[in-house]
C-alpha positions in Angstrom: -83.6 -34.9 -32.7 -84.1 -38.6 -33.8 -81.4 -40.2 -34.8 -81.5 -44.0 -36.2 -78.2 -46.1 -36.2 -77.5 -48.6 -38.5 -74.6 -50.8 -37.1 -75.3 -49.7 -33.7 -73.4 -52.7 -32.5 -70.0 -52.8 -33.6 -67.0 -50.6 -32.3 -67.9 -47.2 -33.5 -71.9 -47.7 -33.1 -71.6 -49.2 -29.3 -69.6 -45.9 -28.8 -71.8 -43.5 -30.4 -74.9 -45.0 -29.2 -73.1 -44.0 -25.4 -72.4 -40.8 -26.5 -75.8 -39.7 -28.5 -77.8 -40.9 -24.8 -75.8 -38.1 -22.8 -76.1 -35.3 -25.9 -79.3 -33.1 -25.1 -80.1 -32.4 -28.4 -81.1 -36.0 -29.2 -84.4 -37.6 -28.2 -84.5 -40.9 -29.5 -82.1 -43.2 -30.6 -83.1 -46.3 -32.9 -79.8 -48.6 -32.6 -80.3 -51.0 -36.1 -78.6 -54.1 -36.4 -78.6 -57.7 -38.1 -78.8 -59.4 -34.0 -79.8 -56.6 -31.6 -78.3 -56.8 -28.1 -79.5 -57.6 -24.8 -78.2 -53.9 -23.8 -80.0 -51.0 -22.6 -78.8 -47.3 -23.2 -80.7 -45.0 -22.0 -83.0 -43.0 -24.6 -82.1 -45.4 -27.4 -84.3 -49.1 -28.8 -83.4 -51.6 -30.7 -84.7 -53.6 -34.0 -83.4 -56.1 -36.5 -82.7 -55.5 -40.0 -80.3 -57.4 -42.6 -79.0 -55.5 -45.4 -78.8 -59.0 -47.6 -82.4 -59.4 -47.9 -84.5 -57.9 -50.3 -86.9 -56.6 -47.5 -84.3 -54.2 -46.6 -85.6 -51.4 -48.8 -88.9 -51.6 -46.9 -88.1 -52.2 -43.5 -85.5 -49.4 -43.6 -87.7 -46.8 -44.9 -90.4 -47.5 -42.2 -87.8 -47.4 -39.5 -86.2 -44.0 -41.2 -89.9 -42.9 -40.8 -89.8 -39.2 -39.3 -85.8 -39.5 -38.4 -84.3 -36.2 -38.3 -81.0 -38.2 -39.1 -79.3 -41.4 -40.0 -76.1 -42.8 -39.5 -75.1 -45.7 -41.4 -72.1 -47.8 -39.5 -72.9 -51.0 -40.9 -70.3 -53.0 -42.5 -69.1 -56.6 -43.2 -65.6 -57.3 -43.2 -65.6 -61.1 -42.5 -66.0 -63.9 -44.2 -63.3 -62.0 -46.1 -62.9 -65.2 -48.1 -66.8 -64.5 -49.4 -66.2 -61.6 -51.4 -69.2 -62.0 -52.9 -71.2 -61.8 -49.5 -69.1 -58.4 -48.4 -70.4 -56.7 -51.8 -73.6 -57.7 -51.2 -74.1 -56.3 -47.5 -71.9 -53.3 -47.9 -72.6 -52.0 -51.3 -76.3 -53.4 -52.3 -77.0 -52.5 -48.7 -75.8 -49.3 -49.1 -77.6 -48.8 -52.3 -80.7 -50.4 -50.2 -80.1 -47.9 -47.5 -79.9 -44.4 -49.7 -83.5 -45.7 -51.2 -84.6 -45.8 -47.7 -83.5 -42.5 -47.1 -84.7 -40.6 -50.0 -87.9 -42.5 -49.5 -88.6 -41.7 -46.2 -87.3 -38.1 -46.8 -84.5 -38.2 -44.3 -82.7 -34.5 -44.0 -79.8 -35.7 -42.8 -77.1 -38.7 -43.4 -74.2 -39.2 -42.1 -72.1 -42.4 -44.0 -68.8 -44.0 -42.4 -66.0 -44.2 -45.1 -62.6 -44.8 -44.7 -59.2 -44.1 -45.2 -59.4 -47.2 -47.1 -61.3 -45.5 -49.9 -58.5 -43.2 -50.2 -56.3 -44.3 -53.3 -52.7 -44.6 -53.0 -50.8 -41.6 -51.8 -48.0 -40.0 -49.6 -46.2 -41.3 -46.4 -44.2 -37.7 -45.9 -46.7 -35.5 -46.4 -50.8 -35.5 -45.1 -53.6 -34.9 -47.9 -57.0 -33.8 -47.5 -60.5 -34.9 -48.6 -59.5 -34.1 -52.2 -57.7 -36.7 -52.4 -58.8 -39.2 -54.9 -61.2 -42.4 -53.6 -60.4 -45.0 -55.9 -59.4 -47.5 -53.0 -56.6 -50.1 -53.6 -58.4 -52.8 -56.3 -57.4 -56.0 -55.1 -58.5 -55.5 -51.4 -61.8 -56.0 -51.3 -62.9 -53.9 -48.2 -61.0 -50.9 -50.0 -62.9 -51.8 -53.2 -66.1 -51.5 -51.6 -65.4 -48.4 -49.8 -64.6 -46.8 -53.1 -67.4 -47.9 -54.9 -69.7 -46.4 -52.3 -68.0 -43.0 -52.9 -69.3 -43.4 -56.4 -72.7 -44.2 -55.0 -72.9 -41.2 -52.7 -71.5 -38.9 -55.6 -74.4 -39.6 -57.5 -77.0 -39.3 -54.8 -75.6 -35.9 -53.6 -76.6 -34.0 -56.4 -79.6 -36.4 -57.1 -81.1 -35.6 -53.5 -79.9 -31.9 -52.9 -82.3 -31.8 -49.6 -80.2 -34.1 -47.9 -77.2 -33.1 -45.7 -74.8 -35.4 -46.7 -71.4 -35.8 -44.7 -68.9 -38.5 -44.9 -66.2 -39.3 -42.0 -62.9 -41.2 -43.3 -61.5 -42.5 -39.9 -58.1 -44.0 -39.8 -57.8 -47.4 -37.8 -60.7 -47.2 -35.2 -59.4 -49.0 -31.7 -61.2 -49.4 -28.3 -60.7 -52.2 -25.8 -64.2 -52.9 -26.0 -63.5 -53.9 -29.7 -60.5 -56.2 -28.8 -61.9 -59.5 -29.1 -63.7 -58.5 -32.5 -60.8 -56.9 -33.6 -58.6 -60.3 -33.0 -61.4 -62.6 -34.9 -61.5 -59.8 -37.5 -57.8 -59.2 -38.8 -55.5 -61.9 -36.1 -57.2 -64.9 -35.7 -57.6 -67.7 -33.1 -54.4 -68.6 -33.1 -53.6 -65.0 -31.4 -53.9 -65.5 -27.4 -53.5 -62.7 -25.1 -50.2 -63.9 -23.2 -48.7 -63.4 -26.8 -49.8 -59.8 -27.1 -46.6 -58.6 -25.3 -44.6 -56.4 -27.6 -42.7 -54.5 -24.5 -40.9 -57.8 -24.4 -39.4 -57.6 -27.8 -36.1 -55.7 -27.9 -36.8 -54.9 -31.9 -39.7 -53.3 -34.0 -40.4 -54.7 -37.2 -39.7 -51.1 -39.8 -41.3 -52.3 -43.2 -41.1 -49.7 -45.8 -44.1 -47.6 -46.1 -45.7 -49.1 -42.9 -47.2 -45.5 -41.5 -50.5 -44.9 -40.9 -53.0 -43.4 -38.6 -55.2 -44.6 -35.8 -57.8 -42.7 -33.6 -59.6 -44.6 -30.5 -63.6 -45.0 -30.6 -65.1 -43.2 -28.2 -63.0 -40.0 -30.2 -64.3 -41.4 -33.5 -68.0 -41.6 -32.0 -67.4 -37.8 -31.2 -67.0 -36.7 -34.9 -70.2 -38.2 -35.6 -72.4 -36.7 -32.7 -70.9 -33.3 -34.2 -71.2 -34.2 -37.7 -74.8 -35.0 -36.8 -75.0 -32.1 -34.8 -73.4 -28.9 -36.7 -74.5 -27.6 -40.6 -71.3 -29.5 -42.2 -71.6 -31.3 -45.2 -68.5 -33.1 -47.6 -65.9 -35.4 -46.3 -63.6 -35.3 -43.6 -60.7 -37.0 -42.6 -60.7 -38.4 -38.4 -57.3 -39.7 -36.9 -54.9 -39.0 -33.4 -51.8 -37.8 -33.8 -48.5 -39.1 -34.0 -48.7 -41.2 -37.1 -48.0 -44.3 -36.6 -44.6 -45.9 -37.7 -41.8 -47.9 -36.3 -39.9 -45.5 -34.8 -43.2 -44.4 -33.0 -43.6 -48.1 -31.9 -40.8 -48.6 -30.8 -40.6 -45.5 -28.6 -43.8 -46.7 -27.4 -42.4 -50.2 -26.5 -38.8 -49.4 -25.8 -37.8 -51.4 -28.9 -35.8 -50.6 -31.6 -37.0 -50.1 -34.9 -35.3 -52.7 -37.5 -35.6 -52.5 -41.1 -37.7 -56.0 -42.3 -38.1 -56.9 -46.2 -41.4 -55.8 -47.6 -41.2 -59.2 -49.7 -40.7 -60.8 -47.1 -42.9 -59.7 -44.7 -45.9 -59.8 -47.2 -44.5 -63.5 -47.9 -45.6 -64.3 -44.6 -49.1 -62.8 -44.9 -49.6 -64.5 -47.6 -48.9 -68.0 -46.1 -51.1 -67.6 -42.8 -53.6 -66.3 -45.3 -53.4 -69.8 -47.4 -52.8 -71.9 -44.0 -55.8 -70.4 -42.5 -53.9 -69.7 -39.6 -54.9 -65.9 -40.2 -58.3 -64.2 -41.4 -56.8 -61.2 -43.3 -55.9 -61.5 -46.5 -52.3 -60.2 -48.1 -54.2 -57.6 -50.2 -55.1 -55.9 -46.4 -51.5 -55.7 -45.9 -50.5 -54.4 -49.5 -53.3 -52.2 -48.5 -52.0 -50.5 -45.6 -48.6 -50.3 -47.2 -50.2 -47.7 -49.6 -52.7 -45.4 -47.6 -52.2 -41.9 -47.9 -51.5 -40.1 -44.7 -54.6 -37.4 -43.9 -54.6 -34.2 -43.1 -57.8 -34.0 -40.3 -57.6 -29.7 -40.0 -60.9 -29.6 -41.9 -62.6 -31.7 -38.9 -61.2 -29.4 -36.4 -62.0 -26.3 -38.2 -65.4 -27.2 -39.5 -67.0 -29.8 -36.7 -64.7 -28.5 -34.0 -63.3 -32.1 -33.5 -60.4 -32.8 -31.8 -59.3 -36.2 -30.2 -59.3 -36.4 -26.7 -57.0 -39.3 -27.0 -53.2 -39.4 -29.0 -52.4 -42.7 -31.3 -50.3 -43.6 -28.8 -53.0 -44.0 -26.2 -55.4 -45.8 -28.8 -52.9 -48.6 -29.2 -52.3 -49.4 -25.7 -56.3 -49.6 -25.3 -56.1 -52.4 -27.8 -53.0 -54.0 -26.7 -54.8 -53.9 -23.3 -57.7 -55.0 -24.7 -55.7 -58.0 -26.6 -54.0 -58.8 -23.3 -57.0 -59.4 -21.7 -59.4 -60.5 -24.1 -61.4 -57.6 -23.4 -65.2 -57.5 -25.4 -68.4 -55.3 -25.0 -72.3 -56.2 -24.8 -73.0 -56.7 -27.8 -72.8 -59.6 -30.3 -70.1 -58.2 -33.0 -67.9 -57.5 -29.8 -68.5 -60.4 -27.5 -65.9 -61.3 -25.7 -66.0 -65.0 -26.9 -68.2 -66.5 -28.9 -70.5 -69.5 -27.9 -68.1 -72.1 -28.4 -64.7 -70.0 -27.9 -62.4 -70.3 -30.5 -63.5 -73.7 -31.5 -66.1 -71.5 -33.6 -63.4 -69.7 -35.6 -61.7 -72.8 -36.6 -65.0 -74.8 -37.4 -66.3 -72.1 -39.8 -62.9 -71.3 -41.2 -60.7 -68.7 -40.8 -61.7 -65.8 -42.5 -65.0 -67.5 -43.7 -67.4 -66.4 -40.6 -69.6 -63.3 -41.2 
């Protein structure tokens, strides 16, 4: 089997780069990304392609060029204060990427959603992949991820030949992602001495702060068996527990107390404006409203199970934060060239 990778680089395509080397079954890996690492994984090369330009449609389809499958990974979720530039890569690219494939008569793609495309639902009870992908509007990573549900409903039935699958992970962690993960959501301001929440004696409980997590190499496992079993539709990856305060807190020794949703979405809203933080308040409002998924369907149809509980995922990042852990390759550096003078230089939230 040849498989091509596009967004081989970040947290879940370093991961299932690692684990597509070690599975049998594949020959070849193609890793695709906008700045290819100096890495080398056994069985796997790399090449440079950027979903912005034009060109895209061309150079994917040559590189999709007798793949038995392709997994498309790649997505932009800074300069989150370019909106305009996150459409552009992650749903023209995607529209650039689905030409490719039907061109080059790929038989088999498998497309990272989210939970994110999932539209508001229930804290006390988990839904499945029925659940209605209409995203919350006013963030714009959950708008995109909804609007490239629309794009794959249409070229489903469009391209019957094609075994389409769709994962919707919860909040994908790994310590080899921590660094990224700080620039992404935290910011520069964020040092790893500070990452100490076993020293707090409370846990902030904001009402309808629950949702779900799942560490990357597990994530990377759904996809080797999506890619590797007859499955086709959507399914829903995260660990259990799901995450909440009271599950924090028990993690931390620290007891859960009840903070103002106004208030705490107050203060997102000021380090957004401050630029002392990259994530914007609609993120949080966001989270607030994810449903919480029922994964059954994974374990029953890909045979997936996680390796790894929530509670395990978020001590890899807090260990990660801590120590200001990164991986070989570009997205997940460690630091970038000029540390974090970079981050403020370009603007928080502005760097892609």
């Amino acid at each position: 089997m040849r498989v091509v990778v596009v967004g081989a680089t970040g947290n879940v395509g370093s991961a299932l780069v690692r684990a597509l080397a070690a599975e049998p079954e594949v020959t070849s890996v193609l890793g695709l990304s906008r700045r290819p690492p100096d890495w080398t994984v056994e069985k796997t090369s790399w090449a440079a392609v950027d979903l912005r330009r034009e060109s895209a449609d061309t150079e994917l389809a040559e590189h999709f060029t007798n793949a038995d499958a392709v997994v498309h990974l790649a997505w932009l979720i800074q300069p989150s204060r370019d909106p305009a530039l996150t459409w552009r890569v992650n749903v023209v690219g995607t529209e650039r990427l689905l030409r490719a494939v039907a061109a080059a008569r790929v038989p088999t793609l498998v497309y990272a959603s989210s939970v994110g495309a999932y539209s508001p639902g229930p804290k006390d009870r988990a839904v499945d992949e029925s659940w209605p992908t209409h995203g919350w509007p006013t963030a714009a990573y959950c708008r995109e991820k909804a609007y490239v549900e629309r794009l794959l409903d249409s070229f489903v039935p469009d391209h019957p030949e094609v075994r389409v699958v769709r994962l919707r992970p919860g909040f994908v962690f790994g310590k080899e992602a921590a660094a990224e993960q700080r620039r992404l959501f935290l910011g520069p301001l964020v040092f790893g001495p500070m990452v100490r929440p076993e020293l707090s004696p409370v846990m902030p409980d904001i009402a309808g702060l629950r949702f779900q997590v799942v560490r990357a190499s597990d994530a990377a496992e759904a996809y080797r068996l999506a890619l590797l079993r007859p499955a086709h539709g959507a399914f829903n990856i995260a660990a259990e527990p799901v995450v909440d305060a009271e599950m924090l807190g028990g993690l931390f020794h620290a007891r859960p107390m009840r903070l103002p949703q106004p208030l705490a979405r107050r203060a997102a809203a000021v380090a957004w404006r401050t630029r002392m933080a990259p994530a914007p308040p609609q993120l949080f409002d966001a989270l607030l409203r994810l449903p919480v998924m029922d994964c059954s369907r994974a374990e029953r149809e890909l045979g997936w199970r996680p390796k790894h509980t929530a509670q395990e995922a978020l001590l890899d990042l807090v260990s990660g934060l801590r120590q200001g852990s990164g991986g070989r390759t570009p997205p997940l550096a460690a630091r970038l060239r000029h540390g974090r003078r970079d981050e403020f230089s370009t603007g928080v939230g502005r760097r892609p």
